[in-house]
C-alpha positions in Angstrom: -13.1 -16.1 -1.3 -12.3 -17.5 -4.8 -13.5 -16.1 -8.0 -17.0 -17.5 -9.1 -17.0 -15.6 -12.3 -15.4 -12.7 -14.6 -16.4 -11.1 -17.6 -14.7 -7.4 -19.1 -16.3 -4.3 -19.0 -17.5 -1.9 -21.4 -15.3 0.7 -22.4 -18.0 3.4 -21.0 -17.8 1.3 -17.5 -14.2 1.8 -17.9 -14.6 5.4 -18.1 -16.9 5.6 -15.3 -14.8 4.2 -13.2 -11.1 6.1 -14.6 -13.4 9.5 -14.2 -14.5 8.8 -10.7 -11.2 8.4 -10.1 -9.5 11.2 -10.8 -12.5 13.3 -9.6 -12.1 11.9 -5.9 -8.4 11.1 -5.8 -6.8 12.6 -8.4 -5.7 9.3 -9.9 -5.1 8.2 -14.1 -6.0 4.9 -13.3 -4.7 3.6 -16.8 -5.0 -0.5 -18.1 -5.1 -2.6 -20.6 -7.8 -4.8 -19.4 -10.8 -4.1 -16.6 -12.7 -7.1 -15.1 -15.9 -7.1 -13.0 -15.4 -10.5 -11.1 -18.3 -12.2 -9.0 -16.7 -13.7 -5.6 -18.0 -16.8 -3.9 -18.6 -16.1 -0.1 -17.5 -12.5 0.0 -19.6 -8.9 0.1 -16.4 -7.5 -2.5 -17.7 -6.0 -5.5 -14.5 -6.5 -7.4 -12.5 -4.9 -10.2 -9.3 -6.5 -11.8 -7.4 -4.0 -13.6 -4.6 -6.0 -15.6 -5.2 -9.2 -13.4 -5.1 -7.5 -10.2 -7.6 -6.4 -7.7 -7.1 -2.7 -7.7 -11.0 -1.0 -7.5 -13.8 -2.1 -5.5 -17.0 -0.7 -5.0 -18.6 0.9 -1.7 -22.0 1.1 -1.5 -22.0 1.9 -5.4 -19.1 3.8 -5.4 -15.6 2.7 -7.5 -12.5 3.4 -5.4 -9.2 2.1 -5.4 -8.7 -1.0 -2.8 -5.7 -1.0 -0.6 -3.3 -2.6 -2.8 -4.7 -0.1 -5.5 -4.1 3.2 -3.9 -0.2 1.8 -3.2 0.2 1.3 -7.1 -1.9 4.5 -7.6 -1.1 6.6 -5.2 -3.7 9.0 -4.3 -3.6 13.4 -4.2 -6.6 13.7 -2.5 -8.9 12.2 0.1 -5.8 10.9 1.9 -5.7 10.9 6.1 -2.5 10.3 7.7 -1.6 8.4 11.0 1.1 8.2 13.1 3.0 5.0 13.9 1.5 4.4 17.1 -1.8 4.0 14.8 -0.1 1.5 12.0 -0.9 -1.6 14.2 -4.4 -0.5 15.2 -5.0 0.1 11.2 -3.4 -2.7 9.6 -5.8 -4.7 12.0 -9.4 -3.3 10.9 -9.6 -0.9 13.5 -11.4 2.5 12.8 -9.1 6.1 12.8 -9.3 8.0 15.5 -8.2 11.6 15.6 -5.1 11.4 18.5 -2.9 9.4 15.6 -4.0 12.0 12.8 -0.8 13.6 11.6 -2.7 14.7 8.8 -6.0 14.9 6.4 -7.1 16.4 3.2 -8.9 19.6 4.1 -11.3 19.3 1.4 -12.4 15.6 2.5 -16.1 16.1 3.6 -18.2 13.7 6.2 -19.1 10.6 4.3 -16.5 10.9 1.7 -14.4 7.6 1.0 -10.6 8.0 2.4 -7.3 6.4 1.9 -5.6 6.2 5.3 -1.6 6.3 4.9 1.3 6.1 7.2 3.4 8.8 8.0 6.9 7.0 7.2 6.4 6.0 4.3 3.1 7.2 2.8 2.3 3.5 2.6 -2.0 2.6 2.7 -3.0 1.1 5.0 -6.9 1.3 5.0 -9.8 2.3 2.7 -12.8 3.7 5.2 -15.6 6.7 5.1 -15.2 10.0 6.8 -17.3 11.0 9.9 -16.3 14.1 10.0 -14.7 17.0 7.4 -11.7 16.8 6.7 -10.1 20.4 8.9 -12.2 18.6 11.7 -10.2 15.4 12.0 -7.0 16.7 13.8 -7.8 16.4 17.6 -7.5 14.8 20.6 -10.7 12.2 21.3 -13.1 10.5 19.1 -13.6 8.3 15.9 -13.4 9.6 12.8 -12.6 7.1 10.1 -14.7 4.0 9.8 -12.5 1.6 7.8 -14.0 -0.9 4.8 -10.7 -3.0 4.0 -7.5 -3.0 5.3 -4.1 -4.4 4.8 -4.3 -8.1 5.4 -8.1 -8.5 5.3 -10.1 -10.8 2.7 -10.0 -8.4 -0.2 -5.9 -7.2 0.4 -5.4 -11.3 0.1 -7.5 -11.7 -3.2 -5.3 -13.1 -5.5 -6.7 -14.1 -8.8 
């Protein structure tokens, strides 16, 4: 993937994104400059915040890519895994509810989700909610698809 094209937004793009932000995460997501960036043979809708890839967009929605939510740090939407679940994660793989330590009780199904490790509160993934949030502790079944994760096409994005 290599940068086809870039071009600054608007400062009321720049609020849309900062307020959507700190409405889903709780984050002051605070730059000098904000870049829309067309990719050649990637699905990333990409935004550089001071040169780095920090926001993308899922299905229309701005959130903060992997690299993002570690310089960012979320307060809310976060899910938790154990470390028997880093290696499945940092892979692509989706979250399953036996390596849930923890999850945001006011996540609800279809929300986006940071998914952090339990030693070090370090991302891991981005991915959407299948279930609510007080439903993701348990002992079977999938309930974080993940979007990008550490060491995919969009984690390796340098500009």
């Amino acid at each position: 993937m290599d940068v086809k094209s870039r071009h600054h937004l608007r400062s009321d793009a720049v609020a849309a994104i900062q307020d959507a932000l700190a409405e889903r995460l709780g984050v002051d997501l605070t730059a000098d400059t904000f870049e829309q960036v067309e990719l050649t043979g990637g699905d990333w809708e990409v935004v550089l915040v001071d040169g780095d890839p920090l926001v993308f967009y899922a299905e229309g929605d701005p959130f903060l890519t992997v690299r993002g939510a570690n310089e960012y740090p979320p307060e809310r939407n976060v899910v938790t895994v154990d470390a028997g679940a880093v290696q499945f994660v940092s892979d692509g793989a989706d979250v399953m509810r036996p390596g849930i330590t923890e999850a945001d009780e006011s996540i609800e199904a279809g929300d986006l989700v940071v998914v952090t490790e339990e030693s070090h509160g370090k991302v891991l993934a981005v991915g959407r909610a299948r279930v609510d949030g007080a439903d993701m502790l348990g002992e079977e079944g999938k309930v974080v698809d993940t979007i990008h994760h550490v060491g995919d096409d969009l984690y390796e994005l340098s500009v």
